[in-house]
N, C-alpha and C positions, 0 to 999 in steps of 0.2 A: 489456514494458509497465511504466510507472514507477508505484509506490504511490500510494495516496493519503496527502496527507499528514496527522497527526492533529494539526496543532497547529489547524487551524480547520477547519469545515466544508465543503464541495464545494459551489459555487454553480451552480446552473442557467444559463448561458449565453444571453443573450437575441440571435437572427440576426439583424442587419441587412439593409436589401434594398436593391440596386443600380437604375441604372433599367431594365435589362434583365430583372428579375426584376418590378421594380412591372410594366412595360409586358405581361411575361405571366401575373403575377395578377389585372392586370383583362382580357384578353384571356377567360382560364378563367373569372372570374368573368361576362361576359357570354355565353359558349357555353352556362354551367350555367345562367343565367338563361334563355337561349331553349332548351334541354333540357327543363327544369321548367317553362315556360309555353306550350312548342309555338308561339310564333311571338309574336315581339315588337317592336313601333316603336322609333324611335332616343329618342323621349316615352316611353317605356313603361320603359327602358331605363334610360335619366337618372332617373325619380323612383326606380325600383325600386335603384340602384344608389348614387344621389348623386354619382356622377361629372360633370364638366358635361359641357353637348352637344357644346361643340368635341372634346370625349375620347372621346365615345360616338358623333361622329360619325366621327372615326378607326379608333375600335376597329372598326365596321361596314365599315369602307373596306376594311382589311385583311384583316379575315375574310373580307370578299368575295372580293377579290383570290388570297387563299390556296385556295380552295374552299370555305369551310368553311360558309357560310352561302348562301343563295336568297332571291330577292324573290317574295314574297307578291303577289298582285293589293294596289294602292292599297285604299285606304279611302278612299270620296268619301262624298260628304254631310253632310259637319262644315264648321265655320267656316276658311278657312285654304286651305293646300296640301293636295292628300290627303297622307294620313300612308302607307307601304309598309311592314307586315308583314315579318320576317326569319326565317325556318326553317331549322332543320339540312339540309345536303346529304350523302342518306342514302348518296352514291357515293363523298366525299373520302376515307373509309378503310374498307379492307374487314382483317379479322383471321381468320384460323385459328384455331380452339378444339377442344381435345381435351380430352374428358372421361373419366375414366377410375374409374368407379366398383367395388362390390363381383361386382354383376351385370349390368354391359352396361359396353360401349367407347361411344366417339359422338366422331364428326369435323365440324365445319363451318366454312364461310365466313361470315359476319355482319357486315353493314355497321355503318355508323357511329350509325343511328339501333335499330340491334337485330334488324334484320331477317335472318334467317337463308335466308340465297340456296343453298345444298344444303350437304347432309347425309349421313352415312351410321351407321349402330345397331345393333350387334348385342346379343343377348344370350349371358349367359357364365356358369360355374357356380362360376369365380373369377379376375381376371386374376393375369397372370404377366409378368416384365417381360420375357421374348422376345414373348410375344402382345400385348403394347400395341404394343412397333415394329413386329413383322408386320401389326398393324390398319392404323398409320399408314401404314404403304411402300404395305401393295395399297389402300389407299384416296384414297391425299392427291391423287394425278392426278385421278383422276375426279370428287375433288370440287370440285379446282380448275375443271377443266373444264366440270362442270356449273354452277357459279357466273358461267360465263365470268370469270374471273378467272386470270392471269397468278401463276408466283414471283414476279415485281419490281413486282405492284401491293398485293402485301401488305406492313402494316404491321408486323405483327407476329404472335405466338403468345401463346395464352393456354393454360396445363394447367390444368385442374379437379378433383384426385383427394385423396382422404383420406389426414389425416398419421398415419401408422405404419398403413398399411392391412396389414399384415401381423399386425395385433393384434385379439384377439377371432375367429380362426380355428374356433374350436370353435362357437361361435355361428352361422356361416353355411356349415359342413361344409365349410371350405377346408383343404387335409395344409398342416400346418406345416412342413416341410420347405421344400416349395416358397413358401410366403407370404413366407419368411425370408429367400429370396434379395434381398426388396424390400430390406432392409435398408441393403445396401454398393449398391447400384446407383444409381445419380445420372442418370433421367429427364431433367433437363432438359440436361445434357451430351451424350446419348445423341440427343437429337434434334436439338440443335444444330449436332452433325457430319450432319445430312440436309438443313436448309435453312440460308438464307441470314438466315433473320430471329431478332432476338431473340425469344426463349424466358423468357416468365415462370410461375411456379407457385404455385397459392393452395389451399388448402385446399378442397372441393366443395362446403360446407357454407357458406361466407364466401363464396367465390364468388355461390352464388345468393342471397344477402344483398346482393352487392354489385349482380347483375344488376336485383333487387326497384327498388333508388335507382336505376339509372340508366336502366332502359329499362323499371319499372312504373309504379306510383300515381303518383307526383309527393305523394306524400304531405306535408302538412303539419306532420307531428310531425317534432322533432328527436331527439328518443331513445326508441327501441323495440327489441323483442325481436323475431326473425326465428328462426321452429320450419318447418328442411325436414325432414320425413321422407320418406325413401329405404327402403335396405337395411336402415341402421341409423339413427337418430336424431341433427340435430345441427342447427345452424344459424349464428348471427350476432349482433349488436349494433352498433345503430347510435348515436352519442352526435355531438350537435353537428351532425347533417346529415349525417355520413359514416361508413360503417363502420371500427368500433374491430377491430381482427383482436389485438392484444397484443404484448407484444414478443414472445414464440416465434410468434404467428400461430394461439392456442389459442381467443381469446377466442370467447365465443360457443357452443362446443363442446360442448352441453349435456349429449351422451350419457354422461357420468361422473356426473351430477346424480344426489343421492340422492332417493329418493324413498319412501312409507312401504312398509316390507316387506312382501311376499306371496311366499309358496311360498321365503324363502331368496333373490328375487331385487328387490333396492336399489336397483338403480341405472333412470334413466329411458328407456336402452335396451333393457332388458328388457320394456319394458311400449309406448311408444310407435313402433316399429320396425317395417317391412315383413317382415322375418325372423320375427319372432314369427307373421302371419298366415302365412308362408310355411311353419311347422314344424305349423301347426292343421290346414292342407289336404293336407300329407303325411300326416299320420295318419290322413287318410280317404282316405288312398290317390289324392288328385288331383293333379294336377299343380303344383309350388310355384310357380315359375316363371313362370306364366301371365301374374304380376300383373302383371310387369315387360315384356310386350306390350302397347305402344301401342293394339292392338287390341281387346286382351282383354274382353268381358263381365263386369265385377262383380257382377252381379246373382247370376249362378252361383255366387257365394262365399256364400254367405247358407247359414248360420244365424254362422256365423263371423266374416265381416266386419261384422258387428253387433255381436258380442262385441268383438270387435278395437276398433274405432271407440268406442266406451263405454269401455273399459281405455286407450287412448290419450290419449283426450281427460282421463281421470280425473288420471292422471300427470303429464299436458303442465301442468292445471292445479297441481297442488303444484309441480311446475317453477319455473314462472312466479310464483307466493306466492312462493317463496325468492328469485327475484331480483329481486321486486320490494322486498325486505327490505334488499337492496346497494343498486341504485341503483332509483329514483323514475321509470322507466320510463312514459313517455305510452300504450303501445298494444303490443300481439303483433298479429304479422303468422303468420300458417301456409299454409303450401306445402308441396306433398310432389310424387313419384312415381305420381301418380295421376289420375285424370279431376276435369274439374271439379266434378261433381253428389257424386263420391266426398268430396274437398274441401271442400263446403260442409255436407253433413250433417256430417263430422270440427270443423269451424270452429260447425256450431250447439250440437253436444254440449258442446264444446271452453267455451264461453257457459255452457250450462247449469251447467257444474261449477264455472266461475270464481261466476259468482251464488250456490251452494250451501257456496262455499267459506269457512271463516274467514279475515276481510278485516279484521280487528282489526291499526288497526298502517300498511295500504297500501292505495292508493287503485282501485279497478276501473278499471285499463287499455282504452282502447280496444281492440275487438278486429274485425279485416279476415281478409279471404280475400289470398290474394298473388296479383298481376294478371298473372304474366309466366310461370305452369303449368310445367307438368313438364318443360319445357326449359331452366329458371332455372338448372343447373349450367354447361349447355354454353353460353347467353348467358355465364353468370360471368366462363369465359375472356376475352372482349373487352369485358366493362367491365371487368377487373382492368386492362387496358391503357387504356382510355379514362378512367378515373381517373388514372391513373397521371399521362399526357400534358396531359389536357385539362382536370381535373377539379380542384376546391382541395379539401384534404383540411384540416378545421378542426382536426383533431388530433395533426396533425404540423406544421401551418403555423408555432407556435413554438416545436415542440419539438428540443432538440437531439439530435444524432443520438448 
């Protein structure tokens, strides 16, 4: 690789675009528009876009022709032709997503609109990279087959798992020994000798940041904060309309965030984390684990999950003050591993503390519940691909590689 040179400085490279490339940023650009508006006219289209209508009557030809869009019933009783509505067609691509967390595996099919057509979930007490591909092997048939979906109609694969999930072992009682092996072991190598499709991988945290934009709110901010808590604490950032992940793919990461000391423990994993409730209900001899069934009763966690939710929300707000100090953040979004009702009391406390907080300096962010629940890692997997394909990402769009 040749130096740089020191007699001037390194210029940032501004890309060119071909018509092959304009013809499919405004293709992405009107898929994201009927994405984000659930269903839009060739008029709707044109003002929202500025493209003219000879283009946005093309680009709707195409899409048609390709799958990728559906006609709406007309719209009659206006002046004119009826106008026809255009909607994603939730069948043009269906993706594979494996999620591979600290305490559960998860397999699924997931169409094009987010719909997760079968599934399969275990819980686990730490993965191991022989136990993720034995998940996949006994499971990936049945799930294809419960989706009615084919190997040759899928698009692709999306992985969902934490980066150096082999770090912070003593936190969630996993033998280091075995964590370690994650280390030299290359996941997505290892599945790509099992199917046919490409195989992408995102962080679980960025993931369901990335699922939040593409199959929740439709939100109108372009820069927010995105807090999932899981296992452990972590989340996302979105700048411009599109999640910023960084160049290593750390961005967002929050569970390193310092926060003010109690008991010797700094950092905002200590204090925001499903582990933390999960070491309180061991020491009363309950079961930890519990939490992490879809099934499970929260209410049984009490006098604990009280305390928990108060300490989460306390931290998640100093969090949130420090990175509203960096960048000028519109809003926090909070998601976790949890039920909805669990959720919105964590998202009203979460309120309470921002209000109580010193706010000298930055402005009270909006603050939402996340619309796409405790399945937002394993969606992750296929919107990490449906970005990828179909989606414009504003923060790469001129950046050089």
């Amino acid at each position: 690789m040749k130096s740089a040179s020191h007699d001037k400085p390194q210029q940032t490279q501004q890309k060119g675009s071909n018509q092959i490339a304009i013809r499919s940023y405004n293709e992405r650009l009107v898929l994201q528009l009927i994405r984000d508006q659930g269903a839009v006219t060739k008029a709707e289209a044109t003002r929202a876009t500025s493209l003219s209508p000879n283009a946005i009557s093309t680009i709707f030809r195409t899409l048609e022709e390709e799958g990728f869009i559906l006609r709406d019933e007309p719209i009659r009783g206006r002046i004119g032709q009826p106008s026809t509505p255009m909607r994603l067609n939730p069948d043009v691509r269906h993706y594979v997503a494996l999620a591979v967390g600290r305490r559960s595996m998860e397999l699924a099919v997931i169409d094009f609109v987010g719909q997760i057509k079968a599934s399969r979930r275990v819980i686990i007490p730490y993965p191991t990279p022989q136990s993720v591909l034995a998940f996949f092997r006994d499971n990936l048939t049945a799930v294809l087959r419960s989706a009615k979906q084919k190997r040759g109609d899928i698009a692709g694969m999306g992985v969902a798992m934490p980066f150096e999930i082999w770090s912070w072992t003593s936190e969630f009682d996993a033998p280091r020994e075995e964590m370690d092996t994650w280390r030299t072991f290359d996941l997505v190598a290892e599945l790509e000798a099992l199917v046919p499709w490409e195989v992408v991988f995102e962080n679980d945290a960025t993931a369901a940041c990335r699922a939040e934009l593409v199959f929740g709110s439709r939100s109108t901010m372009q820069d927010w904060i995105y807090f999932f808590i899981g296992t452990f604490v972590g989340g996302g950032i979105v700048l411009n309309g599109s999640v910023f992940s960084g160049r290593k793919g750390n961005a967002g990461g929050f569970g390193p965030m310092r926060v003010p000391d109690k008991d010797g423990k700094n950092r905002l994993v200590d204090h925001a984390s499903l582990v933390v409730l999960e070491h309180q209900l061991l020491a009363e001899q309950r079961e930890p684990l519990a939490i992490y069934e879809e099934t499970a009763d929260w209410n049984l966690m009490e006098p604990f999950l009280s305390d928990w939710i108060e300490q989460a929300a306390h931290n998640l707000a100093h969090a949130t003050v420090s990175a509203l100090a960096v960048i000028d953040f519109e809003g926090v979004v909070i998601e976790g591993a949890f039920p909805e009702a669990i959720k919105l009391r964590l998202v009203d406390e979460f309120r309470h503390q921002m209000e109580i907080s010193d706010l000298q300096g930055v402005t009270m962010p909006e603050i939402d519940v996340g619309h796409v629940g405790r399945k937002a890692r394993i969606l992750g997997g296929a919107a990490c691909l449906i970005t990828q394909k179909h989606m414009i990402d504003q923060n790469t769009l001129l950046r050089s590689q």
